[in-house]
C-alpha positions in Angstrom: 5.8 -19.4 -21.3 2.4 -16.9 -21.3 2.1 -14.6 -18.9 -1.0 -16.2 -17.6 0.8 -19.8 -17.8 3.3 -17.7 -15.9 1.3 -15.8 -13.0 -0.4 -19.5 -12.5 2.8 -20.8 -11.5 3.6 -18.2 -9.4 3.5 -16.9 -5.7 -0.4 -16.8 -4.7 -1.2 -14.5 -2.0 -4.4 -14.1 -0.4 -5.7 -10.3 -0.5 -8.9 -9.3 1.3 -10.4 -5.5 -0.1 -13.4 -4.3 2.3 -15.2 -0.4 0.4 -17.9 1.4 1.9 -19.1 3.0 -1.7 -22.0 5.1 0.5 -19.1 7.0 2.4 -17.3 10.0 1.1 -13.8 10.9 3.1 -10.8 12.7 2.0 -7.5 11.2 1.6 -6.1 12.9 5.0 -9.2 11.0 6.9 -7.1 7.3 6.1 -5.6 7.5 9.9 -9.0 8.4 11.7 -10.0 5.1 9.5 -7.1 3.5 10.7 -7.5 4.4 14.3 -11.1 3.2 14.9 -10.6 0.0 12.9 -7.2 -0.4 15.8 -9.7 0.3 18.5 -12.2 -2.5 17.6 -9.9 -4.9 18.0 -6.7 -3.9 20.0 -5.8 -7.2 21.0 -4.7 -7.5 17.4 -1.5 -6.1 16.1 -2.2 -6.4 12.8 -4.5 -4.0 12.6 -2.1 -1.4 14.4 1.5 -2.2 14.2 2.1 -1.8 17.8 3.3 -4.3 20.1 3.6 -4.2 24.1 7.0 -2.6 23.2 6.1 0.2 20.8 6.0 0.2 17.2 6.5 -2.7 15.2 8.9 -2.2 12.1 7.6 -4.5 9.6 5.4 -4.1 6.2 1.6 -3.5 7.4 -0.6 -6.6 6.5 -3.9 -4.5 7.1 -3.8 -0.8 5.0 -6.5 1.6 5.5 -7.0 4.0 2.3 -9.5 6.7 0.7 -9.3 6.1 -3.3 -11.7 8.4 -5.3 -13.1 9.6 -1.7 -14.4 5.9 -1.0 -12.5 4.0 1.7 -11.2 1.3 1.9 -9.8 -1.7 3.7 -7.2 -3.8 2.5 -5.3 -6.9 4.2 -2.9 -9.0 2.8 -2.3 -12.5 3.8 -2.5 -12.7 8.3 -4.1 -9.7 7.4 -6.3 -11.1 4.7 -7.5 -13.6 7.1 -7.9 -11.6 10.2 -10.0 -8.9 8.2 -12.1 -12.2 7.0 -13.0 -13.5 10.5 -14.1 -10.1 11.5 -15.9 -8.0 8.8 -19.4 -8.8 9.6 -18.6 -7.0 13.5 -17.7 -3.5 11.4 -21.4 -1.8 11.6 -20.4 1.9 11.4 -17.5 4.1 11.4 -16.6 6.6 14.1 -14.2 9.4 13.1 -13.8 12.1 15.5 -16.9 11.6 17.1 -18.7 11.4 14.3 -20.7 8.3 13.8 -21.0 6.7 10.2 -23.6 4.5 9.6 -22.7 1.6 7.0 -25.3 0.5 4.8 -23.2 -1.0 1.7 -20.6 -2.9 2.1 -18.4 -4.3 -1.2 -16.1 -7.1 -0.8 -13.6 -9.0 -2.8 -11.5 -11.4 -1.4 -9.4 -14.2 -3.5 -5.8 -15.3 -4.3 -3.3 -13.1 -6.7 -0.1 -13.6 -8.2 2.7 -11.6 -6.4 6.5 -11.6 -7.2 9.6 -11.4 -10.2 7.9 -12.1 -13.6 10.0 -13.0 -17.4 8.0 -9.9 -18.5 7.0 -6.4 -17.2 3.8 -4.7 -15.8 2.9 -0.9 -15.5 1.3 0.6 -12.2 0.0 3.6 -11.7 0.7 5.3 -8.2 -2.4 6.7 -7.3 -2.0 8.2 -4.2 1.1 9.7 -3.0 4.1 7.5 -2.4 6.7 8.6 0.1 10.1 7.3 -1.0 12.5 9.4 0.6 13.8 9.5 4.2 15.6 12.0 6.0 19.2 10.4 4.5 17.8 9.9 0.3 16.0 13.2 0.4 19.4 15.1 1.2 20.7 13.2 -1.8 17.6 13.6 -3.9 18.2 17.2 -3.6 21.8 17.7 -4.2 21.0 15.3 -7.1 21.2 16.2 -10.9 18.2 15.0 -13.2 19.4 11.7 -14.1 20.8 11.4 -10.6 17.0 11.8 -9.1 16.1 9.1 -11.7 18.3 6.6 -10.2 17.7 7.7 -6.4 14.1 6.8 -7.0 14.4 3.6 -9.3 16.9 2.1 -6.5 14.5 3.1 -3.9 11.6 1.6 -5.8 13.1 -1.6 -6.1 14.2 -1.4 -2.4 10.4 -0.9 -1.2 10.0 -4.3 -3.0 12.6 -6.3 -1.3 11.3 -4.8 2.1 7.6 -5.8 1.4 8.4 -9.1 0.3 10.4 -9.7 2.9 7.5 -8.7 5.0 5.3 -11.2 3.5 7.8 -14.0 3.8 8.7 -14.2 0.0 12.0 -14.6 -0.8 12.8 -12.7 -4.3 15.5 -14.4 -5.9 15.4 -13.3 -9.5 16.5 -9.5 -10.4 14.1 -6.4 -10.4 14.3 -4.2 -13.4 12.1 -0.6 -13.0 11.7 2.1 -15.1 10.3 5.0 -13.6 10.5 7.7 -16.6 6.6 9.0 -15.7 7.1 10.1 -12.2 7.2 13.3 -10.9 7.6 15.0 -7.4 4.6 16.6 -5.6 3.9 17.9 -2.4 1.9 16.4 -0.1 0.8 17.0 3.4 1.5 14.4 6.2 1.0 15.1 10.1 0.3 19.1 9.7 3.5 19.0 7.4 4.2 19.6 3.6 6.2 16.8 2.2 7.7 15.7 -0.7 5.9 12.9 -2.5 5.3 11.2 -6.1 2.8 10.3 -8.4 3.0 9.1 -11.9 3.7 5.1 -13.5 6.0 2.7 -13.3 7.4 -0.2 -15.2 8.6 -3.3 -13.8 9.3 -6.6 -13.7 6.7 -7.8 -10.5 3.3 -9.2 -10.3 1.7 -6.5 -7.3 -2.0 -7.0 -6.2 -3.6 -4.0 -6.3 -4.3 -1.5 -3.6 -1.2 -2.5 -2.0 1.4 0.3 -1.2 4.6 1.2 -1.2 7.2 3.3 0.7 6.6 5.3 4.0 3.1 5.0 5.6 1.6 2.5 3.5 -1.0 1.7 6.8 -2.4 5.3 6.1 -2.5 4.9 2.4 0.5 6.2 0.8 2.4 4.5 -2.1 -1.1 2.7 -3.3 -0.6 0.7 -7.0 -2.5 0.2 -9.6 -2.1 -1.8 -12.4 -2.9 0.0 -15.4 -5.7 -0.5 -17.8 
């Protein structure tokens, strides 16, 4: 079968990107993006992740992200949909008291192929993807070279079972990754230097773009890219 025989008969999911080209942010400006969005429409738990209980534990279906200083919007199924029926009431952005007029928008919404393929697809991580909780990073550290390798690669494919999961896919064929380009940088995150990673990736999954991976995805961590 051809891989675009293949990716026709695969898993279509609905993904919804929303730029503001005019509007120049840096990376750590994602949450204020985040958390004016989640105050237009609090009613709305996708756009937050918080319930009447707290915090909701499951993949975010809206993710807010500066790429090249532009940002962006990006939704993901509910989240695809939900971003669709409200777009036209986003008029400005207000981050820290500062008022943003928008004056371009840029929009692409359609249906992609997600999930296990017969052949393999590199990605480029291009912003900073937080792999490591407070139990893997003690390991990651203590870990020797090839060690680190396999920390990461089982981590990887674990941040692809939880977001499928969270977008009701069930993955019943094997993940293979090979994650020979990437390498650990710091990063900051709430005030705090943390470890991160940037680099490529090679596997054996079909991932819209702009979607992310790994810790605070919402705030634009972990973002793929397939590479050209």
């Amino acid at each position: 079968m051809s891989k675009m025989s293949q990716m026709n008969n695969m898993l279509q999911v609905k993904i919804f990107r929303l730029s503001f080209p005019e509007v120049k942010l840096h990376m750590r400006d994602s949450h204020k993006l985040r958390g004016y969005i989640a105050s237009l429409f609090p009613e709305n738990d996708e756009f937050h992740n918080h319930g009447e209980k707290g915090w909701l534990y499951r993949y975010p279906v809206v993710q807010y992200k500066v790429l090249e200083g532009i940002p962006y919007i990006v939704g993901i199924k509910k989240g695809a949909e939900e971003l669709l029926r409200v777009e036209d009431e986003i008029e400005e952005l207000v981050l820290k008291n500062y008022e943003i007029p928008l004056y371009e928008k840029a929009l692409m919404v359609g249906c992609e192929p997600y999930g296990v393929l017969d052949d393999v697809i590199e990605y480029d991580f291009i912003t900073p993807w937080m792999a490591l909780n407070q139990s893997n990073y003690r390991r990651y550290e203590a870990a020797s070279g090839l060690e680190k390798r396999e920390i990461l690669r089982s981590v990887l494919i674990g941040n692809l079972l939880s977001m499928s999961k969270g977008l009701g896919h069930q993955v019943d064929k094997k993940i293979i990754v090979d994650i020979g380009n990437i390498k650990s940088i710091e990063t900051k995150f709430k005030d705090k230097t943390m470890l991160a990673f940037k680099g490529s990736f090679i596997v054996n999954f079909a991932i819209p773009d702009y979607l992310g991976l790994g810790k605070s995805v919402s705030r634009g961590f972990g973002t793929v890219c397939r590479c050209r």
